[in-house]
TORKE-271281 format. One record per residue (C-alpha): residue number from 1; residue in three letters; x, y, z. Coordinates in steps of 0.1 Angstrom, whole numbers. Layout:
BEGIN
  num  residuo      u      v      w
  NUM      ala      X      Y      Z
...
***
This chain:
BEGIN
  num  residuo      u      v      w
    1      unk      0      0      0
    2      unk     16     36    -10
    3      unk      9     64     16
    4      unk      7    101     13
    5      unk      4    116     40
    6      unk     -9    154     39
    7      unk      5    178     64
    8      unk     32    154     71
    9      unk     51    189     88
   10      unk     37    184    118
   11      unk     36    158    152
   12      unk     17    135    143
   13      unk     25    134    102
   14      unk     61    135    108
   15      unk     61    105    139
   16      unk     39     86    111
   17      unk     68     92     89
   18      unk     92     80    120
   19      unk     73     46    125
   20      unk     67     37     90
   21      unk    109     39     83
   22      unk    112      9     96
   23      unk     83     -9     87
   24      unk     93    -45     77
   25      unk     72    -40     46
   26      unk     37    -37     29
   27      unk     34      1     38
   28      unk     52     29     20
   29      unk     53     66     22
   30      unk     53     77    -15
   31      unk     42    111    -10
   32      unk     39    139     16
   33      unk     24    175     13
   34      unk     24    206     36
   35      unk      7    239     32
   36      unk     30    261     50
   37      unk     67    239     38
   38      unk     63    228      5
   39      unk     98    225    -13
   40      unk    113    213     23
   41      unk    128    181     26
   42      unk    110    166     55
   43      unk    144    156     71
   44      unk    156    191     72
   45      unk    122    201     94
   46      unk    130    167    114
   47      unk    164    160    120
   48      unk    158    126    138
   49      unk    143    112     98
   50      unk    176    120     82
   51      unk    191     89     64
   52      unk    159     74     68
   53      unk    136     99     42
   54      unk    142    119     12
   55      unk    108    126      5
   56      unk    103    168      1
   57      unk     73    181     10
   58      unk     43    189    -20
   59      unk     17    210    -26
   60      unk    -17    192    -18
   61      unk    -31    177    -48
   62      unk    -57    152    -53
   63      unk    -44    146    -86
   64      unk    -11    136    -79
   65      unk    -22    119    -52
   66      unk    -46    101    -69
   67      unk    -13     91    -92
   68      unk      7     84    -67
   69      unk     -4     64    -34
   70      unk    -36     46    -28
   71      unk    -46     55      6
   72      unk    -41     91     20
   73      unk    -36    102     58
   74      unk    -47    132     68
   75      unk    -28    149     95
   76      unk    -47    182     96
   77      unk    -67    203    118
   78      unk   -107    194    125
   79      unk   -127    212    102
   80      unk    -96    214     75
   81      unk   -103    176     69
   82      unk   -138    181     60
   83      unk   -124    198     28
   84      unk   -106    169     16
   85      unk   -125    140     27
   86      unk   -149    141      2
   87      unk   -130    147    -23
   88      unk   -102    123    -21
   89      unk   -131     94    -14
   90      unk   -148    106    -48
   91      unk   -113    100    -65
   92      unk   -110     69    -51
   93      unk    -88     69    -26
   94      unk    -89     48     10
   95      unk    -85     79     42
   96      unk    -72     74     77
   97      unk    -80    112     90
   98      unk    -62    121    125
   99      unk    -85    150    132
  100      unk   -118    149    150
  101      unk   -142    153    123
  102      unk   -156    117    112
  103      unk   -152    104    150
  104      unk   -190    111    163
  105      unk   -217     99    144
  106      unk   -241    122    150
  107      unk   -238    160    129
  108      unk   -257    179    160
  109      unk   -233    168    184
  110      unk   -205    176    165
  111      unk   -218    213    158
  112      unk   -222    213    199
  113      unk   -189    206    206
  114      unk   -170    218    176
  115      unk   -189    253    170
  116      unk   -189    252    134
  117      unk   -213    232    110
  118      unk   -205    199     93
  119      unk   -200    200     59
  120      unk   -200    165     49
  121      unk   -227    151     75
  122      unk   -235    123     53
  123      unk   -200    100     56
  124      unk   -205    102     98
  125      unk   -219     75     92
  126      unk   -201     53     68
  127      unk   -166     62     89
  128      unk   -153     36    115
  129      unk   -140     45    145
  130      unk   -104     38    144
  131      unk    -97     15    179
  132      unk    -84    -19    167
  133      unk    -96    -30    203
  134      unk   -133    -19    190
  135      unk   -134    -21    159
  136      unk   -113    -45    139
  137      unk   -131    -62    116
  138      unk   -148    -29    100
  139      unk   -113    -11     95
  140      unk   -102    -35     76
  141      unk   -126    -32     48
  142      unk   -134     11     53
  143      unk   -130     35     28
  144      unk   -126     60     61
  145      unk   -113     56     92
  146      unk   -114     79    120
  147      unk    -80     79    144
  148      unk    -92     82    179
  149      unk    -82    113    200
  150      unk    -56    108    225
  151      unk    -70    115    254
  152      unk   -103     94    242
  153      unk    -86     66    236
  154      unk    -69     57    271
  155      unk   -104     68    288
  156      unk   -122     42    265
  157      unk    -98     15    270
  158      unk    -93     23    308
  159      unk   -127     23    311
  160      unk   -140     -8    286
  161      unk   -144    -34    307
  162      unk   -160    -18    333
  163      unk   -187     -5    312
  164      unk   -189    -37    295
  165      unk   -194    -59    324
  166      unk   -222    -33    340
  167      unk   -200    -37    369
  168      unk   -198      2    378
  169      unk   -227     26    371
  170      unk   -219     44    340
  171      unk   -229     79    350
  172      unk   -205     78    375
  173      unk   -177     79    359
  174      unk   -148    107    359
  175      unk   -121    106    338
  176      unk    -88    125    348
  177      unk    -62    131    326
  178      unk    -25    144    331
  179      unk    -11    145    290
  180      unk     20    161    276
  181      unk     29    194    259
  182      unk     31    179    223
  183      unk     -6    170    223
  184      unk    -16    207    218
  185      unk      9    203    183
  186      unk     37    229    172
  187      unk     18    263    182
  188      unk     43    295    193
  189      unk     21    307    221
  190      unk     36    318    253
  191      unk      9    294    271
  192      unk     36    263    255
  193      unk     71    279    259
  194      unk     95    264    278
  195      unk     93    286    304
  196      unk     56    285    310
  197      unk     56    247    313
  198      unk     85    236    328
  199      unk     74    225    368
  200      unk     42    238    357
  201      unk      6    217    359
  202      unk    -26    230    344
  203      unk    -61    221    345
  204      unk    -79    231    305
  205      unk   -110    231    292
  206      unk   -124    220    319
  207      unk   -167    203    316
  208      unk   -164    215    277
  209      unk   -131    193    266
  210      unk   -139    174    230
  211      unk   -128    144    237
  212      unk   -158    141    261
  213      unk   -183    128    236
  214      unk   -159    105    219
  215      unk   -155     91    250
  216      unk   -192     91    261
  217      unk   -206     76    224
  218      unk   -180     45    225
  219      unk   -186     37    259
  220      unk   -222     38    253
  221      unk   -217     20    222
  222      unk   -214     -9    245
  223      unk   -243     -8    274
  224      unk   -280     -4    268
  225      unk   -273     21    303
  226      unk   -272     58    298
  227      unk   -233     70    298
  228      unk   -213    100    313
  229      unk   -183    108    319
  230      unk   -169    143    335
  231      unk   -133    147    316
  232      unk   -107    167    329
  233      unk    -78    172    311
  234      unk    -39    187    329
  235      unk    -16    199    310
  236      unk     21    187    327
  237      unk     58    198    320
  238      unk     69    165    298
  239      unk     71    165    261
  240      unk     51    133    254
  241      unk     28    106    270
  242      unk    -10    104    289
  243      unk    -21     87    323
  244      unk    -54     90    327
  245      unk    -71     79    361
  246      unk   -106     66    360
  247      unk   -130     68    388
  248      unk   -165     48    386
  249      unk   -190     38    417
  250      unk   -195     -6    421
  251      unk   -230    -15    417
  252      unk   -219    -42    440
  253      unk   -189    -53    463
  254      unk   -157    -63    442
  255      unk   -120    -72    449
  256      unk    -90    -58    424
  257      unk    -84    -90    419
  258      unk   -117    -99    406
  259      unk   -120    -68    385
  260      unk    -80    -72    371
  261      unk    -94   -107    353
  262      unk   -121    -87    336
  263      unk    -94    -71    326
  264      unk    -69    -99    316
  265      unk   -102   -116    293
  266      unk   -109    -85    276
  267      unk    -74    -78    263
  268      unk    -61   -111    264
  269      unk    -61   -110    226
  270      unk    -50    -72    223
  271      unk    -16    -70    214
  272      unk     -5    -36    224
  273      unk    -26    -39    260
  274      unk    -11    -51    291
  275      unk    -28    -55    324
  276      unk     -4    -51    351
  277      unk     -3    -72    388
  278      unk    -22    -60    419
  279      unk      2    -36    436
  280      unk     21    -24    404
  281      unk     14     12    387
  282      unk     12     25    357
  283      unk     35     46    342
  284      unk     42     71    312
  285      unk     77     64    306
  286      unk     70     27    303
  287      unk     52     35    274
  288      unk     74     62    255
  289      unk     81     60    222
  290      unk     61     25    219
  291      unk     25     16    206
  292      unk     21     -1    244
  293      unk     -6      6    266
  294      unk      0     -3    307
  295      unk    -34     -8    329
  296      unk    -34     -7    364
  297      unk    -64     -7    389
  298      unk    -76    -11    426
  299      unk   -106    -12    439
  300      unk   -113     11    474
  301      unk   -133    -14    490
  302      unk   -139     12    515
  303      unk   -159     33    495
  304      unk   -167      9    466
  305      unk   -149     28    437
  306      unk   -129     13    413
  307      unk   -100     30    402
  308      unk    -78     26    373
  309      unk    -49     43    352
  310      unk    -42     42    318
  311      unk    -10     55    304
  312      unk      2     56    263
  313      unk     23     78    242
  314      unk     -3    105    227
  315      unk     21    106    195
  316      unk     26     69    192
  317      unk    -12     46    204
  318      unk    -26     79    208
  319      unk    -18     92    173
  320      unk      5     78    146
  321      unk     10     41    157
  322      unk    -30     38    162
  323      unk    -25     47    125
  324      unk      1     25    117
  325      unk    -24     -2    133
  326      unk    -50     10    109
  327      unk    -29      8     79
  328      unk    -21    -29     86
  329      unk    -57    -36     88
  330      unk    -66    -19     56
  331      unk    -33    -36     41
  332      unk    -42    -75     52
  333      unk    -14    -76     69
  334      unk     -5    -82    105
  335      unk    -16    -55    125
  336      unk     15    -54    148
  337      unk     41    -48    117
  338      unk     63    -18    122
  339      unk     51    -17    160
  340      unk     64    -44    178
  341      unk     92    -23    202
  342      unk     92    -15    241
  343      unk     88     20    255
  344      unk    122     36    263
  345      unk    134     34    300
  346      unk    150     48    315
***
């Protein structure tokens, strides 16, 4: 399968770049394009790519690309994608879109959330969400596939097999969230400078964060019980990684250990999710630069909450190796090619 991947300048394009350098084969970059850097080799904006790309960045055109590669990533802004979508589905071309803007299926709630109108309302439908753990079978065959948001996806997978199992009541549930600096992109604004986040920690967007009805419409997606979740995202002086803690109320006494095997059966299979020991902790680092999500939980038998923690790297699970998962899929091929690494410690 030959990739282009448009705005390939940024984060996320440029770590999809990163991971598929050493895939073992079946995927190929063949073309990226950037608004702001075309004419730029991509190595000279990313030093770490050099003797690993030559590609130069393009102009964005469905043309060539139509020429050129046979699926396209798009690693743009929401509401940017909704002006390519369409067309690069009408020229024939398979899409994996990073941004938010084919991940709920319903228009309204998108306009809620996202302030603006939808402009192609009628593919929410037709795209599948793109979590492996959810959605598998439907990727592999889509003509669009909609990359989770970082943040979502360790809420949803912390949160699964709770909601699953009707173990917890599912209005209960807060999600708290401590992610990295490179989740809000390459932006100059004092608010990301060195000097504003180094030993600094934030609270943002507090009770009106998007990720919230992601969240809320997967979780529901699996309980005939009304869903919702109060998301709090912190913003925390390291360059990459999430741990998000979830808090949910028992409907009925449990032990960790009872609730950890839930755990261990739903993501037994799951090749990138590990369920850690009673007594062990999650923890970012484990996870950097790797695909790998790390699980941890307890139960306050005290109080009868569950708690667990969910930690991944937002650029790698929560962003370009969720695509990289995605591509395998939509390739036949195995979905853990190109991905199969540990997190760097120490």
């Amino acid at each position: 399968m030959r990739i282009g991947v448009v705005g390939a300048s940024g984060y996320t394009g440029s770590e999809l770049v990163r991971l598929l350098a050493h895939h073992p084969g079946g995927l190929e970059v063949a073309m990226v394009t950037s608004r702001s850097q075309a004419g730029t080799p991509l190595a000279d904006l990313w030093p770490n790519l050099r003797g690993y790309t030559d590609l130069v960045l393009e102009p964005y055109e469905v043309a060539v690309l139509r020429e050129r590669v046979e699926t396209v990533v798009l690693a743009v802004p929401h509401k940017v994608a909704q002006e390519y979508v369409p067309e690069l589905l009408e020229a024939g071309l398979r899409v994996v879109d990073f941004s938010a803007d084919y991940r709920l299926h319903n228009a309204q709630t998108y306009e809620q959330w996202y302030h603006t109108p939808h402009t192609s309302p009628h593919l929410l439908q037709e795209a599948v969400y793109g979590l492996p753990e959810r959605y598998r079978e439907r990727i592999r065959t889509a003509r669009l596939v909609a990359n989770p948001g970082c943040n979502a996806t360790s809420a949803i997978l912390g949160a699964l097999p709770l909601v699953e199992n009707r173990i917890v009541d599912p209005t209960s549930l807060i999600a708290d969230t401590k992610t990295g600096i490179s989740g809000a992109g390459p932006r100059a604004e004092v608010r990301y400078l060195y000097a504003t986040r180094e030993a600094n920690v934030v609270a943002y967007n507090i009770a009106v964060h998007r990720h919230t009805p992601e969240i809320e419409q997967e979780l529901q997606a699996v309980t005939d019980e009304p869903v919702r979740v109060s998301f709090t995202p912190h913003l925390v002086p390291m360059s990459r990684g999430i741990l998000t803690t979830i808090y949910a109320d028992l409907k009925s006494p449990w032990r960790t250990e009872e609730v950890l095997e839930l755990y261990r059966l739903r993501y037994k299979d799951e090749p990138f999710v590990h369920v850690l020991g009673a007594g062990q902790y999650a923890e970012t680092k484990a996870v950097l630069g790797s695909n790998n999500v790390h699980i941890s939980l307890a139960v306050d038998e005290r109080v009868q909450r569950v708690i667990v923690t969910c930690v991944l790297d937002n650029l790698v699970k929560g962003a370009a190796g969720a695509v990289v998962q995605n591509l395998n899929l939509m390739a036949g091929l195995d979905e853990t090619a190109g991905l199969r690494f540990p997190g760097l410690m120490p």
